[in-house]
N, CA, C and O of each residue as an XYZ file, in Angstrom:
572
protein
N     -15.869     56.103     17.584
C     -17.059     55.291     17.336
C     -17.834     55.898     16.156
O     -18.140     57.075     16.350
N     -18.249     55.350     14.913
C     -18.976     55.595     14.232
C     -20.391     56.093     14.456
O     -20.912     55.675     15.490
N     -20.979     56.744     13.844
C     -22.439     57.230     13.964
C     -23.199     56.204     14.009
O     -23.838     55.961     15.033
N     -23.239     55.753     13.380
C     -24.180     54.193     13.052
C     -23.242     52.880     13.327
O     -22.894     52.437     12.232
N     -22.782     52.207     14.257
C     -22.269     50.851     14.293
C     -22.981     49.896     13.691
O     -24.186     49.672     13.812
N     -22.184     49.338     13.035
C     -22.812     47.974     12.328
C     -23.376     47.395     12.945
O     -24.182     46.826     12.208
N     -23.524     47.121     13.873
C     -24.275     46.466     14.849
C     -24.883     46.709     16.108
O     -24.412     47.661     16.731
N     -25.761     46.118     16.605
C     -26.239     46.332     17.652
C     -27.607     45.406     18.218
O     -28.408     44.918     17.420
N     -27.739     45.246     19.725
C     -28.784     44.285     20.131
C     -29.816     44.724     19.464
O     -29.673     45.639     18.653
N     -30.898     44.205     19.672
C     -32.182     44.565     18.814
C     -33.337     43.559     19.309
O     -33.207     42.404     18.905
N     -34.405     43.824     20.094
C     -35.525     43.099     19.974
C     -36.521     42.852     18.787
O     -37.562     42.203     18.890
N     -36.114     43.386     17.784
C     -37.161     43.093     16.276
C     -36.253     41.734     15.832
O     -35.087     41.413     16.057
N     -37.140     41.223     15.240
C     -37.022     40.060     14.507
C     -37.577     40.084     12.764
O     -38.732     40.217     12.358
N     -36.340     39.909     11.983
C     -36.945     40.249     10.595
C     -36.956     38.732      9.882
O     -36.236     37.770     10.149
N     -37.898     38.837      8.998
C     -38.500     38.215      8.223
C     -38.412     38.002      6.496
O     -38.506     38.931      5.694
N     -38.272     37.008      6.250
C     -38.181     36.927      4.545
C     -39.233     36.050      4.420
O     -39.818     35.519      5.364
N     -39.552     35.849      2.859
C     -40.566     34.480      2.492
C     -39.675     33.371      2.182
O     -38.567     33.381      1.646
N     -40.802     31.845      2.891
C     -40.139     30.985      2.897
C     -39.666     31.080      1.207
O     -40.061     31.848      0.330
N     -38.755     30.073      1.164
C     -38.251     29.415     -0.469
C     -38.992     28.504     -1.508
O     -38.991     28.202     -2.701
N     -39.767     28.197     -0.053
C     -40.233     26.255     -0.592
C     -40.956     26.055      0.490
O     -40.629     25.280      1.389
N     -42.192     26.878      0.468
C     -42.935     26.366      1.714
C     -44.015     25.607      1.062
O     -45.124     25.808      1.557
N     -43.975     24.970      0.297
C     -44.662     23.538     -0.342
C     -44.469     22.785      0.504
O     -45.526     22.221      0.790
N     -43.218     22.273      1.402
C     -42.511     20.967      1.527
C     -42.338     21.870      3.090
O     -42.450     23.053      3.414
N     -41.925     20.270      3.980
C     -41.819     20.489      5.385
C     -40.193     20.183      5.101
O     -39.661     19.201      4.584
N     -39.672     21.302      5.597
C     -37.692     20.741      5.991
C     -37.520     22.102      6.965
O     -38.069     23.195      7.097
N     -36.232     21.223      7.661
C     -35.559     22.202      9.127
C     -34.660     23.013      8.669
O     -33.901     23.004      7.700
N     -34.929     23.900      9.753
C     -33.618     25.086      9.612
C     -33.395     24.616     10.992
O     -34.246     24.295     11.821
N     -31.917     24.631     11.119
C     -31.816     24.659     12.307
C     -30.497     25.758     12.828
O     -29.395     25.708     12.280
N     -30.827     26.788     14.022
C     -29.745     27.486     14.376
C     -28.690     27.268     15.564
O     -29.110     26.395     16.323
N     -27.785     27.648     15.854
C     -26.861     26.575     16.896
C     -26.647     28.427     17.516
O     -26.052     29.313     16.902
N     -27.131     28.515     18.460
C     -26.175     29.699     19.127
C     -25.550     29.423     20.499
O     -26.071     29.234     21.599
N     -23.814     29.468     19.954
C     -23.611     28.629     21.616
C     -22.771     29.888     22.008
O     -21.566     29.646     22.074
N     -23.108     31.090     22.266
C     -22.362     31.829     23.198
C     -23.670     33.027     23.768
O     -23.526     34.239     23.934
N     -24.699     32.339     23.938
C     -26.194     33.361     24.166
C     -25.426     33.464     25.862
O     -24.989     32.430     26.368
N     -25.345     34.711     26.558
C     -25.505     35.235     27.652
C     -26.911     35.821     28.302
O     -27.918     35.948     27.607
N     -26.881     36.098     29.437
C     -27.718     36.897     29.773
C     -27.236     37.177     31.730
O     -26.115     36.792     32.062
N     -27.811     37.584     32.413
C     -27.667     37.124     33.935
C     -28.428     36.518     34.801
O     -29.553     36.207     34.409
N     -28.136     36.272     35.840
C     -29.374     35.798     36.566
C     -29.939     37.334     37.598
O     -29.318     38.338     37.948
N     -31.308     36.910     37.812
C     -31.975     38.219     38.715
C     -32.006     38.690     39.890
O     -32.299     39.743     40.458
N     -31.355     36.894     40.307
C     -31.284     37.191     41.879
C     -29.948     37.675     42.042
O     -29.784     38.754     42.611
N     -28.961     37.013     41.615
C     -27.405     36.900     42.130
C     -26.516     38.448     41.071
O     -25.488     39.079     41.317
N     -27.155     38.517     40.335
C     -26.807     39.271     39.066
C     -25.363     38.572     38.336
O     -24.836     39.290     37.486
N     -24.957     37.751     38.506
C     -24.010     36.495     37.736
C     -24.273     36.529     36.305
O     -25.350     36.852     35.803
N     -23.108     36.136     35.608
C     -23.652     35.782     34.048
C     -24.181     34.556     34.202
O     -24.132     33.883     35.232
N     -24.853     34.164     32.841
C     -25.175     32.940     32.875
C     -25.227     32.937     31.229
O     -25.562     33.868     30.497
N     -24.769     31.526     30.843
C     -24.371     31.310     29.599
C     -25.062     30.004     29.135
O     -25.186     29.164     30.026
N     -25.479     29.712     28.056
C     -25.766     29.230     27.576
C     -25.914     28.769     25.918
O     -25.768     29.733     25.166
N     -26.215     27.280     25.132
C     -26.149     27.028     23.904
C     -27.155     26.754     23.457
O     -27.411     25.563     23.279
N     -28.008     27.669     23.145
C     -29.299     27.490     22.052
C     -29.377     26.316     21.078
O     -28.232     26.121     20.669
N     -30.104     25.578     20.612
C     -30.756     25.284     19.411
C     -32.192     25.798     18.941
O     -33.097     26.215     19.663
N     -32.181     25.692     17.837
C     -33.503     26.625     17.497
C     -33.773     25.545     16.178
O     -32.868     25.471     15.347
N     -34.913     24.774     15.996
C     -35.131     23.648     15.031
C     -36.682     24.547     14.882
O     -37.415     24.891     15.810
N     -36.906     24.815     13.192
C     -37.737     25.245     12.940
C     -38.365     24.332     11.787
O     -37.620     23.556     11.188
N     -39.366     24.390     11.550
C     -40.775     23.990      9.833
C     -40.937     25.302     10.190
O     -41.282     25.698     11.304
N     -40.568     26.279      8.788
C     -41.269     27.353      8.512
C     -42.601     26.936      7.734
O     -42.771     25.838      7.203
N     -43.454     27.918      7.752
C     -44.319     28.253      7.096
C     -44.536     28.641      5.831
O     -44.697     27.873      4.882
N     -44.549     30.311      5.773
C     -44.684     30.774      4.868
C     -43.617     31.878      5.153
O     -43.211     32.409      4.120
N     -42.954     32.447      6.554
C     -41.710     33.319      6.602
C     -40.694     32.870      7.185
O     -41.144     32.132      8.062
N     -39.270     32.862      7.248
C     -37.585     32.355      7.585
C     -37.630     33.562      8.315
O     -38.244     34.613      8.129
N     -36.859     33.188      9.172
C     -35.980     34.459     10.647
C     -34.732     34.623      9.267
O     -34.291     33.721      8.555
N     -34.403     36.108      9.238
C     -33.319     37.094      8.452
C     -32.114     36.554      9.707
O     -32.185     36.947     10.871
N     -31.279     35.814      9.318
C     -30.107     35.400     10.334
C     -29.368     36.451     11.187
O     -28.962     36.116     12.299
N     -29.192     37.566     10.779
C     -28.732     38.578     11.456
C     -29.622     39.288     12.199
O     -29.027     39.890     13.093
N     -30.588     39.440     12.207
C     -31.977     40.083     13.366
C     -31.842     38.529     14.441
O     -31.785     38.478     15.669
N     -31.830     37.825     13.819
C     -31.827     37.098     15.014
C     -30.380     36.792     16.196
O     -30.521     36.482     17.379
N     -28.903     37.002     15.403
C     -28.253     37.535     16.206
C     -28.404     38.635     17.041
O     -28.316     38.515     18.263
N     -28.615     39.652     16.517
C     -28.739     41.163     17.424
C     -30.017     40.876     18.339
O     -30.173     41.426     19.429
N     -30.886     39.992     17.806
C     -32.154     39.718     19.143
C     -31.564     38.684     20.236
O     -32.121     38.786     21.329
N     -30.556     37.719     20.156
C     -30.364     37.344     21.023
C     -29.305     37.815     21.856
O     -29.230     37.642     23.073
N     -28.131     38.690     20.809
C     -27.421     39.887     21.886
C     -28.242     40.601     22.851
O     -27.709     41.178     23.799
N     -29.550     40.603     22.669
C     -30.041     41.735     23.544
C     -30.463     40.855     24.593
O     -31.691     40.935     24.604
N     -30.059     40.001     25.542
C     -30.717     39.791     26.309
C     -29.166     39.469     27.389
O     -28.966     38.666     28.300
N     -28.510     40.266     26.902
C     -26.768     40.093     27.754
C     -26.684     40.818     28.784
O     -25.883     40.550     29.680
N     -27.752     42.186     28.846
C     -27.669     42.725     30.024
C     -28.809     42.725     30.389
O     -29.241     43.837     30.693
N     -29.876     41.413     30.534
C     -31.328     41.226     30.836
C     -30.752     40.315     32.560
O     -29.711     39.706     32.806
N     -31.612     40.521     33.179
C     -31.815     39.182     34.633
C     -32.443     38.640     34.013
O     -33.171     39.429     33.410
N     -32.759     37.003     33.587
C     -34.241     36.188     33.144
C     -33.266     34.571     33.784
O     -32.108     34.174     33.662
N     -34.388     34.102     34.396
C     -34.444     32.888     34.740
C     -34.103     31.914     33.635
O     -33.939     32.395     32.514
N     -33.969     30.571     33.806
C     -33.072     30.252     32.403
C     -34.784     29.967     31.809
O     -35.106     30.392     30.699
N     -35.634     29.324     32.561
C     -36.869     29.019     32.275
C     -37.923     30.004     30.955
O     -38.527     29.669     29.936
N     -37.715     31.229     31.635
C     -38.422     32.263     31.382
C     -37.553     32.384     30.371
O     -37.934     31.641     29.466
N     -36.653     32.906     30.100
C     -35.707     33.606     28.672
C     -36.063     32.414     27.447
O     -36.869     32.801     26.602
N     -35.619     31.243     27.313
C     -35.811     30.010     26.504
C     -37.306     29.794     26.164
O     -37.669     29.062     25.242
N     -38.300     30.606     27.119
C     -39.573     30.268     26.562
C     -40.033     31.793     25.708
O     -40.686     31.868     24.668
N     -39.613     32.623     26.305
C     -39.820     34.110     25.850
C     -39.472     34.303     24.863
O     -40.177     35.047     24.180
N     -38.264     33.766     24.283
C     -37.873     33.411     22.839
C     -38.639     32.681     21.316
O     -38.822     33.169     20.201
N     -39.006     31.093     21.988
C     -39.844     30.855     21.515
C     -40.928     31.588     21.099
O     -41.164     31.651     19.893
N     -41.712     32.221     21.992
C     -43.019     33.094     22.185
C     -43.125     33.815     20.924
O     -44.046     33.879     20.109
N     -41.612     34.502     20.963
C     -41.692     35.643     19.573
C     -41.250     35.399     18.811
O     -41.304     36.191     17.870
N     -40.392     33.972     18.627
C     -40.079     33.633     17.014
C     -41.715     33.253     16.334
O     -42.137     33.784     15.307
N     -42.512     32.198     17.177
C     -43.960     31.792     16.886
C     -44.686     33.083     16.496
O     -45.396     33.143     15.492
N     -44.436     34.361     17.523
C     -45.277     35.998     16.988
C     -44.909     36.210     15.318
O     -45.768     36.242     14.437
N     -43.622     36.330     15.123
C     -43.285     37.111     14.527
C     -43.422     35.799     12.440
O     -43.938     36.142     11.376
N     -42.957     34.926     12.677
C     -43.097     33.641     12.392
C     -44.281     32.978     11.725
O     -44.669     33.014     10.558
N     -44.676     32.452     12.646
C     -46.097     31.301     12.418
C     -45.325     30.153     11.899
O     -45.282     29.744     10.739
N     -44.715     29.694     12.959
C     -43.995     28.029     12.152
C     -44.729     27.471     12.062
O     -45.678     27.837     12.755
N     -44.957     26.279     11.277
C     -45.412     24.638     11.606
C     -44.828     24.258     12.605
O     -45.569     23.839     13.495
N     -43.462     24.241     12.853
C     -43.209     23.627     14.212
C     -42.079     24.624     14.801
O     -41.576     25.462     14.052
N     -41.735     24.534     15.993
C     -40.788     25.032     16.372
C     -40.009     24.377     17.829
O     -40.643     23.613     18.557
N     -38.849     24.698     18.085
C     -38.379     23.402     18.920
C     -36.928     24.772     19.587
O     -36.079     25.268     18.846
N     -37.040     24.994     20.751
C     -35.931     25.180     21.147
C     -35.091     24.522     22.216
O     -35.840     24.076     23.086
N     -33.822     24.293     22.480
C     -33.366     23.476     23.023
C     -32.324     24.459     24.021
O     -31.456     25.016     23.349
N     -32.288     24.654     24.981
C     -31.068     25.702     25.678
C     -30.412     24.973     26.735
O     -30.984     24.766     27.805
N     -29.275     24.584     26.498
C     -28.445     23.674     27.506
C     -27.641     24.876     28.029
O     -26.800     25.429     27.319
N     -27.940     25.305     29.399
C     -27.262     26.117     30.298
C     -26.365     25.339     30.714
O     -26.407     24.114     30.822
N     -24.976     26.546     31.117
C     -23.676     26.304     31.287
C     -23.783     26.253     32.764
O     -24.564     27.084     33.227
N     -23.008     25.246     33.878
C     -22.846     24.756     35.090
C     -23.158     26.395     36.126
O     -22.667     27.488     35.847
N     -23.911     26.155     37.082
C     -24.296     27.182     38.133
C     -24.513     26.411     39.580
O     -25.571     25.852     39.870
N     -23.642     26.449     40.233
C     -23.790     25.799     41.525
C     -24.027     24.298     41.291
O     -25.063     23.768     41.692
N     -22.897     23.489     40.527
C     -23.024     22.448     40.351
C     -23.890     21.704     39.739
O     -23.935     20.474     39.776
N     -25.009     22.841     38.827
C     -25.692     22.301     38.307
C     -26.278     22.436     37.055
O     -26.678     23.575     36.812
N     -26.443     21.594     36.188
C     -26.652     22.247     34.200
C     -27.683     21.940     34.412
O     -27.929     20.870     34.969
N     -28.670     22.846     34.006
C     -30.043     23.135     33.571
C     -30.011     22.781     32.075
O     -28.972     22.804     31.416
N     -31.193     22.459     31.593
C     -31.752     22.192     29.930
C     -33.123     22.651     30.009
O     -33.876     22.161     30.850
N     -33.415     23.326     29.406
C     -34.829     23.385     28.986
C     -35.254     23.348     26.923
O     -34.736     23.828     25.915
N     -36.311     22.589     27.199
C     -36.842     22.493     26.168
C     -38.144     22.844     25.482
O     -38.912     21.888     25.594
N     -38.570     23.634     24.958
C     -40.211     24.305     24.468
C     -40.005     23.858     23.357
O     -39.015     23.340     22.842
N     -41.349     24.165     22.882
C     -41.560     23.470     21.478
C     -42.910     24.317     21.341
O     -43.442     24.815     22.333
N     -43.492     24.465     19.905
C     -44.454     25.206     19.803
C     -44.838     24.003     18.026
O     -43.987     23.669     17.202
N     -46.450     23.636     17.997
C     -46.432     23.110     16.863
C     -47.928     23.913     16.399
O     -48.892     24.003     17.159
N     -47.887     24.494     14.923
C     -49.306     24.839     14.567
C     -50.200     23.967     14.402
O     -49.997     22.834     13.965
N     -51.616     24.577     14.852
C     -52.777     23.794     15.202
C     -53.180     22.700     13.657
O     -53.410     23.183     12.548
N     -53.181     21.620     13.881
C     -53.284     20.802     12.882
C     -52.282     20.293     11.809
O     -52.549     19.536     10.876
N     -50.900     20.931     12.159
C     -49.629     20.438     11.182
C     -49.317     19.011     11.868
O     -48.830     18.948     12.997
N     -49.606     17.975     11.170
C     -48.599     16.967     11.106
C     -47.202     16.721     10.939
O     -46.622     17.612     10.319
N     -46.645     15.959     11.240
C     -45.219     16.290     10.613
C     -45.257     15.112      9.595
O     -46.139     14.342      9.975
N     -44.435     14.472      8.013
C     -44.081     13.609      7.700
C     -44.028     12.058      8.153
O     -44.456     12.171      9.302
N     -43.835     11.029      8.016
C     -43.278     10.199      8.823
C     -41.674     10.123      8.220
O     -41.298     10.365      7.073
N     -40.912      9.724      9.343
C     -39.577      9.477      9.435
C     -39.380      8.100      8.191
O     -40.057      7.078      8.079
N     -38.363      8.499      7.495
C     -37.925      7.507      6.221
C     -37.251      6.876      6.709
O     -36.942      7.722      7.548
N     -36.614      5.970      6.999
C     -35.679      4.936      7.272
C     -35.204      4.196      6.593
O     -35.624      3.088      6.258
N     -33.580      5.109      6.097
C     -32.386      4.242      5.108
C     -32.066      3.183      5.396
O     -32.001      3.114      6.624
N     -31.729      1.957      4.766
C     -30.421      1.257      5.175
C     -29.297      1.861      5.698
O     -29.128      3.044      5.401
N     -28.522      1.340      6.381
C     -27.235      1.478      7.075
C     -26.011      1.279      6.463
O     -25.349      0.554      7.205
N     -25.318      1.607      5.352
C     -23.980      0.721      4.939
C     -23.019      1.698      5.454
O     -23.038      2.906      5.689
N     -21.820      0.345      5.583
C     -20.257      1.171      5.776
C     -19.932      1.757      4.917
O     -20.226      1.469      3.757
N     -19.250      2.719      5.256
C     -18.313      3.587      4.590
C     -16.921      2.865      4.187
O     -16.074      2.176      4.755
N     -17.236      3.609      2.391
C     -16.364      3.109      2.011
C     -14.984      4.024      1.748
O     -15.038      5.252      1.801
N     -13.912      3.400      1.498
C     -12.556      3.975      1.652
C     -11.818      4.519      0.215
O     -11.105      5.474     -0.094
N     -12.390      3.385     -0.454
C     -11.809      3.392     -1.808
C     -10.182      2.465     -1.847
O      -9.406      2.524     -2.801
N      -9.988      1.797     -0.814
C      -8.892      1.334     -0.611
C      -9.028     -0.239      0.146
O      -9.504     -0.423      1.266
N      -8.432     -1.401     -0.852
C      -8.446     -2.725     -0.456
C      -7.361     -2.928      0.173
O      -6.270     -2.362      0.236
N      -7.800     -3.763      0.597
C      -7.112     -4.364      2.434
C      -6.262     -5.710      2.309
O      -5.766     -6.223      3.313
């Protein structure tokens, strides 16, 4: 084992400046292999994150936010509690305009849990929704 492994869990969350925080647009992150256990049973429990952000004025560093959500593989947290605790400290660390997480837990006694939080800063509006026309796709090839 190396002195320093490239990696490792991590509860810090790092930070860059937005690019273009003029303008409202999503980042969005997909983590579909987040573990953790449950507290009572001590069971894994698995689950697929979404993470839909409006930054502000700072972006989550993509790799702090892997190693922050490795760290919660050998945590007990309710699916409730973990999916909101998350939120909590992307908003700490952060300050979105909006934030949106989505955690579709994997089957436990016949049953899939979802939870959804959302966090929006005090007075951000969002845009209104544009609405394209619809056309088919084309092939490049007559029929």
């Amino acid at each position: 084992m190396p002195p320093n492994p490239p990696s490792a869990p991590s509860k810090e969350l790092h930070v860059f400046p937005n690019p273009a925080p003029e303008r409202d647009y999503v980042i969005q992150f997909q983590i579909p292999e987040f573990t953790c256990h449950c507290p009572l049973t001590g069971q894994p429990d698995f689950a697929h994150f979404t993470i839909d952000m409006v930054c502000d004025k700072l972006c989550i560093e993509l790799k702090s936010l892997k190693m922050y959500m490795w760290s919660f593989r050998n945590e007990g947290a309710f699916h409730e509690k973990v999916t909101n605790d998350i939120l909590t400290k992307i908003v700490e660390v952060t300050k979105p305009r909006y934030a949106r997480i989505t955690a579709k837990w994997y089957v436990r006694g016949g049953i899939y849990t979802n939870v959804v939080a959302e966090h929006r800063k005090k007075g951000w509006k969002p845009e209104p929704v544009v609405t394209l026309p619809a056309h088919a796709a084309e092939t490049g090839l007559r029929g």
